[in-house]
N, C-alpha and C positions, 0 to 999 in steps of 0.2 A: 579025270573025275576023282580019280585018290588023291591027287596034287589037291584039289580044292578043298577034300573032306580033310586032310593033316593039317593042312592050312588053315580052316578053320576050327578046327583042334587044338592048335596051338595059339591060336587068338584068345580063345573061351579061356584056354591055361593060365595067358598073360593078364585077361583080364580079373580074373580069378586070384591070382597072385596076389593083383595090386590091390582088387577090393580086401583082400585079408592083409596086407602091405597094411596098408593104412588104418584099417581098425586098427591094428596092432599096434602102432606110432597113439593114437590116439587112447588106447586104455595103458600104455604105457607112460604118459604124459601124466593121466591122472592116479596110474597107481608112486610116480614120483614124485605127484605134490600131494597126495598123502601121505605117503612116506618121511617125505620132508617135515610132516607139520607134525609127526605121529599123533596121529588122531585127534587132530589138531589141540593139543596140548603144549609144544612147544611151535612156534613159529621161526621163520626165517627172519632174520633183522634186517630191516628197508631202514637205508639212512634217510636223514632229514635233508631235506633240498630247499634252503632259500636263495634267492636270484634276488639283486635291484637294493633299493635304497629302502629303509624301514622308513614311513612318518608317519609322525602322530598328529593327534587334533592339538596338541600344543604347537608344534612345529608351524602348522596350517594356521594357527590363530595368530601368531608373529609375522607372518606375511602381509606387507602392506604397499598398496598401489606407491608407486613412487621408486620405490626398493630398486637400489643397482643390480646388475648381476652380479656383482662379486658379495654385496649383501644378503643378496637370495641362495647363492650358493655356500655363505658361513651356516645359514639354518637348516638348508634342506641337503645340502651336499652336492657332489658333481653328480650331473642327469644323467640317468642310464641311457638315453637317445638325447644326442642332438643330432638334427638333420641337419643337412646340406641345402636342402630345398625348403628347408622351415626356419630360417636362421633366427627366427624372433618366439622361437618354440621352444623351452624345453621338456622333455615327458620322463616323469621320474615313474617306473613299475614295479609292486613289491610282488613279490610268489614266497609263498612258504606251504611245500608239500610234507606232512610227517605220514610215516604209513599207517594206515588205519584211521586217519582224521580227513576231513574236507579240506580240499587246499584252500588259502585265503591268498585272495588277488586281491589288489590295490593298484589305483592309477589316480597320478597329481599330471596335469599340463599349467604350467607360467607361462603366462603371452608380456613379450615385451615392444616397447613401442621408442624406438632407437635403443639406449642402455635403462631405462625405466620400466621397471614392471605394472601391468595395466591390466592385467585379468589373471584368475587361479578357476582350474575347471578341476576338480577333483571329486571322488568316491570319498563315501563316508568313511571319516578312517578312525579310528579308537584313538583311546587316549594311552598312555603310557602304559596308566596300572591293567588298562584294560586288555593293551598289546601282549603284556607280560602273564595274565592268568589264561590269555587264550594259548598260552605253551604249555599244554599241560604235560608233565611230566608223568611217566607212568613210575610211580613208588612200590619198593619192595614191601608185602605185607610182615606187619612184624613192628615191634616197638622202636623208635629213633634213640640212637646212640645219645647217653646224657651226654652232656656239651660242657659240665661244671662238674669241679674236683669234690669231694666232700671231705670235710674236715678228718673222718677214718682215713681215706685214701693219699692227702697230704702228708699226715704223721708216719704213714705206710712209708712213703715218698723220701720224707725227713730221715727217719732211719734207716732205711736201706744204704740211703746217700752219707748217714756217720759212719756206718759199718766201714766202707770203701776207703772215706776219704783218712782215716791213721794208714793206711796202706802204701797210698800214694805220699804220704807228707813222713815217712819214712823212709821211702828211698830218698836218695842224696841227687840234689839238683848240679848238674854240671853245666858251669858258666858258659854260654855262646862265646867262642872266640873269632874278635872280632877279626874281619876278611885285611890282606894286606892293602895299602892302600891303591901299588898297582896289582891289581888282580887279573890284568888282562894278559893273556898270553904276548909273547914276542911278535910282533908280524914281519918280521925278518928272519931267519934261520941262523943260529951260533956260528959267527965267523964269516960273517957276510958283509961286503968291503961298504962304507957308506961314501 
């Protein structure tokens, strides 16, 4: 009977353990992804992850019944799947995950019929300018670096560059002497019988 009552005494312990075991893991997890983000003011950096071949509604609008595959493949590129068991398939797939945006999938299939292309099944897919604003880039706030000298900063420029240049055009230029014609070492050793 004491064997049974320790026994399960030391059950209730282990159970007991692991139920505080684990909350513990669990407010530990979330006090280190607040921690991490302090107070979410700075976050952790998630790369950008695309997968597959980019096309656009240009690409797609150049596509025409008839098209070789080696024509199909100058516009849209080598397919991210060709099967074995689909051989007149190709399935081109785009993914672009950024963190903190919806990911954008895309999917193009070309059906061919011997080396001729005969069908395009494809998702609506954007156009170039339209590809390129769905990238939005997160901008630091604050004014853009001008990009053009101003004529104060020129003359700034101009001067600096006379100050220097009596400096240099006073020292004495010593002429490069040219190399001997054979410049190569021996590849025999001095006094080596030929």
């Amino acid at each position: 009977m004491n064997r049974l009552f320790t026994a399960r005494r030391v059950g209730a312990a282990l159970t007991l353990g692991l139920v505080f075991g684990l909350s513990a893991c669990s407010s530990l997890r979330d006090a280190a992804t607040q921690a991490s983000t302090l107070g979410g003011l700075i976050t952790p950096y998630k790369i950008d992850v695309v997968q597959g071949n980019v096309i656009t509604k240009e690409q797609v609008d150049a596509l025409k019944n008839g098209m070789t595959r080696v024509e199909v493949r100058d516009v849209l590129g080598t397919p991210l799947l060709q099967s074995v068991f689909h051989a007149n398939r190709w399935d081109y797939v785009f993914s672009f995950r950024r963190g903190g945006q919806p990911e954008q999938l895309r999917k193009l299939a070309v059906f061919f019929e011997g080396s001729n292309l005969v069908k395009v099944e494809a998702d609506e897919m954007p156009t170039e300018a339209e590809f390129v604003a769905s990238l939005v880039v997160r901008k630091r706030p604050g004014q853009d670096p001008v990009m053009e000298a101003s004529e104060a900063s020129l003359k700034a420029f101009q001067d600096s560059n006379a100050k220097s240049a009596p400096a240099a055009a006073s020292a004495p230029a010593t002429p490069a002497a040219a190399p001997p014609a054979n410049s190569y070492p021996p590849l025999e050793p001095a006094g080596a019988a030929r």
